[in-house]
C-alpha positions as CSV (number, residue, x, y, z in Angstrom):
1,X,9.5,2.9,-24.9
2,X,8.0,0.3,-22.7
3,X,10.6,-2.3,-21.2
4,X,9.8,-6.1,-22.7
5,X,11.6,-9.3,-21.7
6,X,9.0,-9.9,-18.9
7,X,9.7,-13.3,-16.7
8,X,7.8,-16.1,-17.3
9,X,4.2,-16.2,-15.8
10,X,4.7,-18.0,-12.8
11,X,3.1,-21.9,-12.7
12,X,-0.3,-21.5,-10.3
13,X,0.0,-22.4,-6.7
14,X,-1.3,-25.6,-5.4
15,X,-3.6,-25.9,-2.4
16,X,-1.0,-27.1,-0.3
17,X,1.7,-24.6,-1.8
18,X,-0.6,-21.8,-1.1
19,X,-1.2,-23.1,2.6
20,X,2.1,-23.4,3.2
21,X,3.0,-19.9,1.4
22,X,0.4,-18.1,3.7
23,X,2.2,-19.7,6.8
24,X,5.6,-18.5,5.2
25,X,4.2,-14.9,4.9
26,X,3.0,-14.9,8.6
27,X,6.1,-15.8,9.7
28,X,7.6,-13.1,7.9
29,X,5.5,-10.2,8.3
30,X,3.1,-11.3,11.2
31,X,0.0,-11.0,8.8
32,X,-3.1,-12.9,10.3
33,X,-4.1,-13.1,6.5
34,X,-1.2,-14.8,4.8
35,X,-1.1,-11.6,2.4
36,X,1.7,-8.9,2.9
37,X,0.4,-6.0,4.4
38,X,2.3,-3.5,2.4
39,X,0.9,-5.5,-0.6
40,X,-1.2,-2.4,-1.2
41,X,2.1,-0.1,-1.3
42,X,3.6,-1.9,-4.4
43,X,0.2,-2.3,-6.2
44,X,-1.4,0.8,-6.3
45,X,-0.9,4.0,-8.3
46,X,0.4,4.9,-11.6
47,X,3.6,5.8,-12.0
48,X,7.0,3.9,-12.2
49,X,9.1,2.5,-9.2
50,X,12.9,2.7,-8.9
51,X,13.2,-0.5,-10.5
52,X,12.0,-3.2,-13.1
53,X,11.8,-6.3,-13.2
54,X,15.1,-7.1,-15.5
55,X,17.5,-5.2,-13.1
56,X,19.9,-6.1,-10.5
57,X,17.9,-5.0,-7.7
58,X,14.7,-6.8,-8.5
59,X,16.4,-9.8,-9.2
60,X,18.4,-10.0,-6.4
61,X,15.6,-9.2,-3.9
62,X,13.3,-11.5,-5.5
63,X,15.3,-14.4,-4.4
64,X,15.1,-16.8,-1.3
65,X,18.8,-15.9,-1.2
66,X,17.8,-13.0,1.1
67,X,16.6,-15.2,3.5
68,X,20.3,-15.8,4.4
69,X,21.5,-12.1,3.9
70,X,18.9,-11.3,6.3
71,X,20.9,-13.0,9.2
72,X,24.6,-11.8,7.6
73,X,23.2,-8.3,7.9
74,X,22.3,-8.5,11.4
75,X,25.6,-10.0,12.5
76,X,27.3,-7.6,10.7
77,X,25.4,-4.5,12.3
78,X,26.3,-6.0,15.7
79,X,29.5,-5.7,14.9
80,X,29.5,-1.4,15.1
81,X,28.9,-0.3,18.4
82,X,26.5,2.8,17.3
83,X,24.5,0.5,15.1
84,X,24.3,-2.0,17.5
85,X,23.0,0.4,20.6
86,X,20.4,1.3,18.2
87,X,18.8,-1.9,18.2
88,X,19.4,-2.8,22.0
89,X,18.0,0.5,23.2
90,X,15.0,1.2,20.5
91,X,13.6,-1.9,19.0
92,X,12.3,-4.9,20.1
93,X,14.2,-7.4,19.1
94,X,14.3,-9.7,22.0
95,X,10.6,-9.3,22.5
96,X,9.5,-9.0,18.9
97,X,11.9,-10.4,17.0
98,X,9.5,-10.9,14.0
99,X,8.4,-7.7,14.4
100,X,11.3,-6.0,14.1
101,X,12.2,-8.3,10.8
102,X,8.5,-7.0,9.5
103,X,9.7,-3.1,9.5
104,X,13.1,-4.6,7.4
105,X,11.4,-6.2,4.8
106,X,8.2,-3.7,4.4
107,X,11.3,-1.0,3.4
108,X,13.3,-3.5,1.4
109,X,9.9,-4.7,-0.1
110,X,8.2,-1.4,-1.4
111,X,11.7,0.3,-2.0
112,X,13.0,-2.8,-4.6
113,X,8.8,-3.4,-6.1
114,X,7.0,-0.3,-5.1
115,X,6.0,3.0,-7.0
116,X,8.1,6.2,-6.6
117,X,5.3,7.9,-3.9
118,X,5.4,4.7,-2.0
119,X,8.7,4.5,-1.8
120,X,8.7,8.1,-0.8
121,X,6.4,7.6,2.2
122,X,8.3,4.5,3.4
123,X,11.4,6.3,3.3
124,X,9.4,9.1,5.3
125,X,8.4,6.6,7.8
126,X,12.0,4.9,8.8
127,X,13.4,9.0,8.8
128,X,10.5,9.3,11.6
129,X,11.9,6.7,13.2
130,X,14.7,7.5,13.3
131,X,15.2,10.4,14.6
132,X,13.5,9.2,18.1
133,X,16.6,7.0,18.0
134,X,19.4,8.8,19.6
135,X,22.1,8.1,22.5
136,X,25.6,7.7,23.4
137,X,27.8,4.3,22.7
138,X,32.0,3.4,23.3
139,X,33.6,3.6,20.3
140,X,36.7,1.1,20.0
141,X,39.1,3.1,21.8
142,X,36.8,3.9,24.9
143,X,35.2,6.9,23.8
144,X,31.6,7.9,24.7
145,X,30.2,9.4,21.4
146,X,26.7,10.9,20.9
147,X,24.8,9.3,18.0
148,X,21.0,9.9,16.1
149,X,20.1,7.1,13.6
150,X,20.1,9.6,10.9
151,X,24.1,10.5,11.1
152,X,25.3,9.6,8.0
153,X,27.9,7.4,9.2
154,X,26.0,5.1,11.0
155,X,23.2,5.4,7.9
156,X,26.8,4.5,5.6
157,X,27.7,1.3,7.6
158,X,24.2,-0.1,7.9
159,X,23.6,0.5,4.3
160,X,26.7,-1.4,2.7
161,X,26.1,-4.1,6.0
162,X,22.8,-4.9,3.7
163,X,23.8,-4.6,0.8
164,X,27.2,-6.5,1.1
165,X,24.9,-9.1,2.8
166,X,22.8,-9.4,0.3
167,X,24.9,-9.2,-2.6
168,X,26.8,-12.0,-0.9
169,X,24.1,-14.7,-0.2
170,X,23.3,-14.7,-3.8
171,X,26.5,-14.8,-5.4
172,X,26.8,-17.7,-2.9
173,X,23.7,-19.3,-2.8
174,X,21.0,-18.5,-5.7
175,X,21.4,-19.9,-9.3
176,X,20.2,-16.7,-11.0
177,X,22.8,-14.3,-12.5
178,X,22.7,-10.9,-11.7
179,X,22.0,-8.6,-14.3
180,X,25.4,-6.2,-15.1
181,X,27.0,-8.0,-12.0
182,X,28.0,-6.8,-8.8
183,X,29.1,-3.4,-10.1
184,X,25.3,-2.7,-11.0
185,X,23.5,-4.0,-7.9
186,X,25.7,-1.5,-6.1
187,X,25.2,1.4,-8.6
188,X,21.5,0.9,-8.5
189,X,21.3,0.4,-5.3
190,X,22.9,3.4,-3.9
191,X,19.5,5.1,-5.1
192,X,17.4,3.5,-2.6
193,X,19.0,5.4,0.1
194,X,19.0,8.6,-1.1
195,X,15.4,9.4,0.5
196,X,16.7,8.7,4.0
197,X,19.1,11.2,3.7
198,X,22.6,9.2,2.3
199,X,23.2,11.0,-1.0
200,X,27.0,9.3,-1.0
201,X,27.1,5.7,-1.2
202,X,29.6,3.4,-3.3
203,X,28.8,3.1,-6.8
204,X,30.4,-0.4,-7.9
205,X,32.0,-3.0,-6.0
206,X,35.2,-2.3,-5.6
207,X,34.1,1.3,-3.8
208,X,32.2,-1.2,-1.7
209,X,34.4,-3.1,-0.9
210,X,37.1,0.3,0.2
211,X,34.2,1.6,2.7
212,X,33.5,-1.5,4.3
213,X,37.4,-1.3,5.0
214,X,37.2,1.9,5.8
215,X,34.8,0.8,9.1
216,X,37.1,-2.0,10.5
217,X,38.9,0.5,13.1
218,X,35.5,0.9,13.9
219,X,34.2,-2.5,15.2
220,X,34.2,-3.7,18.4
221,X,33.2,-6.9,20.6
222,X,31.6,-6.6,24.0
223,X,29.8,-8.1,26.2
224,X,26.5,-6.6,24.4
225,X,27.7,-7.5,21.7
226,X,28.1,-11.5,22.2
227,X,24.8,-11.5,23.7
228,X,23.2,-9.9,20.1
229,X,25.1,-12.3,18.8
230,X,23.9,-15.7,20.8
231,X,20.8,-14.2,20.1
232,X,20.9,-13.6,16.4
233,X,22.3,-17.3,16.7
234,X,19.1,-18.7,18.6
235,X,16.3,-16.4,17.8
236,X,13.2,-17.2,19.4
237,X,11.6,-18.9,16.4
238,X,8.6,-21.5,15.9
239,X,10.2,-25.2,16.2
240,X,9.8,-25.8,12.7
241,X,11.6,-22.7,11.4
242,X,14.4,-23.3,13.7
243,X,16.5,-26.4,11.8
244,X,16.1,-23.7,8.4
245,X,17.2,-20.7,10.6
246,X,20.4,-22.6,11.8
247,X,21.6,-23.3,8.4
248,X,20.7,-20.0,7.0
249,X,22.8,-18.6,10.1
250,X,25.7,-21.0,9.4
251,X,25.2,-20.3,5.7
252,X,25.6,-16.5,6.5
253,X,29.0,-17.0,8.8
254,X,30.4,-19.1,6.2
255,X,30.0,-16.2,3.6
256,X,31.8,-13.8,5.7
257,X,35.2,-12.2,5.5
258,X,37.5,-13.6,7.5
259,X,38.2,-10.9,10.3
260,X,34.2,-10.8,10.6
261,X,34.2,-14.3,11.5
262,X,37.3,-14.0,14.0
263,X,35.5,-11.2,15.3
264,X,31.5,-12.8,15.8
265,X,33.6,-15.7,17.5
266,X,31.2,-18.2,16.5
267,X,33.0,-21.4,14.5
268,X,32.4,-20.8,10.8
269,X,31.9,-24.4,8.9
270,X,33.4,-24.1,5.5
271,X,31.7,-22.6,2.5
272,X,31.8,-25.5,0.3
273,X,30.3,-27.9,3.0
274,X,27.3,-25.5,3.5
275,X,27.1,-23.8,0.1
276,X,25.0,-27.1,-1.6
277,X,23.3,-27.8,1.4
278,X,22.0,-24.0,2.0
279,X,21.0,-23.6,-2.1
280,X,19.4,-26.9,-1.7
281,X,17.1,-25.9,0.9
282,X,16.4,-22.5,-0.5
283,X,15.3,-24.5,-3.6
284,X,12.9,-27.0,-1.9
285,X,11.5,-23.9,0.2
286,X,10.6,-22.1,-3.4
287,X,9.1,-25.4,-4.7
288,X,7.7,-26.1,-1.7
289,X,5.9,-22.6,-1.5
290,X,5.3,-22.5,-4.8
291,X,6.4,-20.0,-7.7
292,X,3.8,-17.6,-7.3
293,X,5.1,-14.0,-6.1
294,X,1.7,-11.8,-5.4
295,X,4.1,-8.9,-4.5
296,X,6.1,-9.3,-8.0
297,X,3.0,-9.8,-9.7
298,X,1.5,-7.2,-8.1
299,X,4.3,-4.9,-8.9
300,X,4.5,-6.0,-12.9
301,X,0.7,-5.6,-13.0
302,X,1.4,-1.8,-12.3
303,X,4.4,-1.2,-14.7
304,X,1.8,-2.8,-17.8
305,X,-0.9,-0.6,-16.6
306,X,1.3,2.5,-17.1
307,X,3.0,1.1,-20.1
308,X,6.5,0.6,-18.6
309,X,6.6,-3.0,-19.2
310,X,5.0,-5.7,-22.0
């Protein structure tokens, strides 16, 4: 049986919205075009993703909240020395910043909205990638330990980084309830990384919560890793992106344990003092963008065609 409850057709896009929405999406993806460029991956075939519309997931990655667990991911990766030599020694970050943020949300994108053989190919793609992505790093006692971006420990810690991060920000800063909670955003969740290789992740929050513990001998600060840091803090951004990006940064200490904060070394400003301020801006950004989601609608358009959603 077809799933029903389908959201609200969205209210259409003014002019200026949809201006202003194509700037957004350039920002984001570094599309000339103002349309996603894995648009395509979510839209096509016929067959069912990993998620619909009505579930944890969907909901949660649907939301401008992300925005903020974005930048609460990053920080958090710094944090682990393996993760973090990853992204000094392999990516761009410092010279593409944007386009290194474009290859995060194609995977989030066509994993959360996409079909089952897109998400297949997508996950095929990062496993290319990462297995050109190998070295050595310290560990927090000194050590020099080999690494590959495919061990399962490093694959462990950057998947419950993102998905504490995300999980976060919205409790924090979107007005939308989750669907079954925390406990199911984890649970469903967890399936997304199965294709790159993790077939043991935590199932509900409190298993989260135990394996992010379970890291903490593991993190370190360096020198490398304060200058990630000042740069996650200042990222080379257009100058009218910049006053959103510092909240969103602020917004993302704020919703961090303490002995994350103690260990970024940045001053965290309270959570209530940025909490309305941050869901206030994510608000006027939505309105100001308008409600129209072509990768949602693209996505639901599918899951009618096959008859998985009314």
């Amino acid at each position: 049986m077809p799933e029903t409850q389908s959201p609200r057709s969205p209210r259409p896009n003014t002019r200026l919205q949809s201006a202003l929405a194509r700037r957004f999406v350039r920002l984001l993806s570094g599309s000339e075009t103002g349309k996603p460029p894995w648009l395509a991956q979510v839209a096509e075939g016929d067959e069912p993703g990993l998620y619909l519309p009505n579930q944890a997931p969907w909901i949660v990655h649907a939301d401008f909240a992300t925005l903020v667990g974005g930048v609460r991911a990053l920080l958090m990766q710094a944090l682990h020395p393996g993760s973090l030599t990853g992204v000094r020694q392999h990516s761009r970050y410092k010279d593409d910043p944007l386009g290194r943020l474009a290859g995060t949300i194609r995977w989030l994108t066509v994993t959360t909205f996409g079909p089952m053989t897109s998400n297949q190919k997508e996950a095929n793609r990062v496993n290319r990638l990462h297995t050109r992505v190998s070295g050595e790093y310290k560990t927090s006692t000194g050590e020099a330990r080999a690494y590959q971006a495919a061990d399962k420990d490093l694959l462990l810690w950057v998947h419950v980084a993102f998905m504490d991060s995300f999980l976060r920000a919205h409790q924090n800063y979107s007005k939308r309830e989750i669907p079954g909670g925390a406990d199911e955003y984890v649970r469903l969740w967890a399936e997304s990384v199965k294709p790159l290789g993790l077939e043991v992740a935590p199932m509900n929050e409190a298993e989260l919560l135990e394996t992010l513990r379970s890291f903490d001998s593991q993190l370190v600060v360096t020198d490398e890793t304060r200058d990630v840091i000042k740069w996650i803090k200042n990222p080379p951004l257009p100058t009218l992106a910049k006053p959103f990006y510092r909240l969103f940064f602020f917004a993302a200490l704020a919703s961090m344990p303490e002995n994350y904060q103690r260990l970024i070394g940045e001053r965290a400003l309270p959570l209530w003092f940025v909490k309305s301020q941050t869901t206030n801006l994510l608000r006027m950004m939505r309105f100001a963008i308008g409600h129209e989601s072509p990768i949602e609608e693209s996505s639901i358009a599918r899951l009618r065609r096959i008859g998985s959603w009314q």
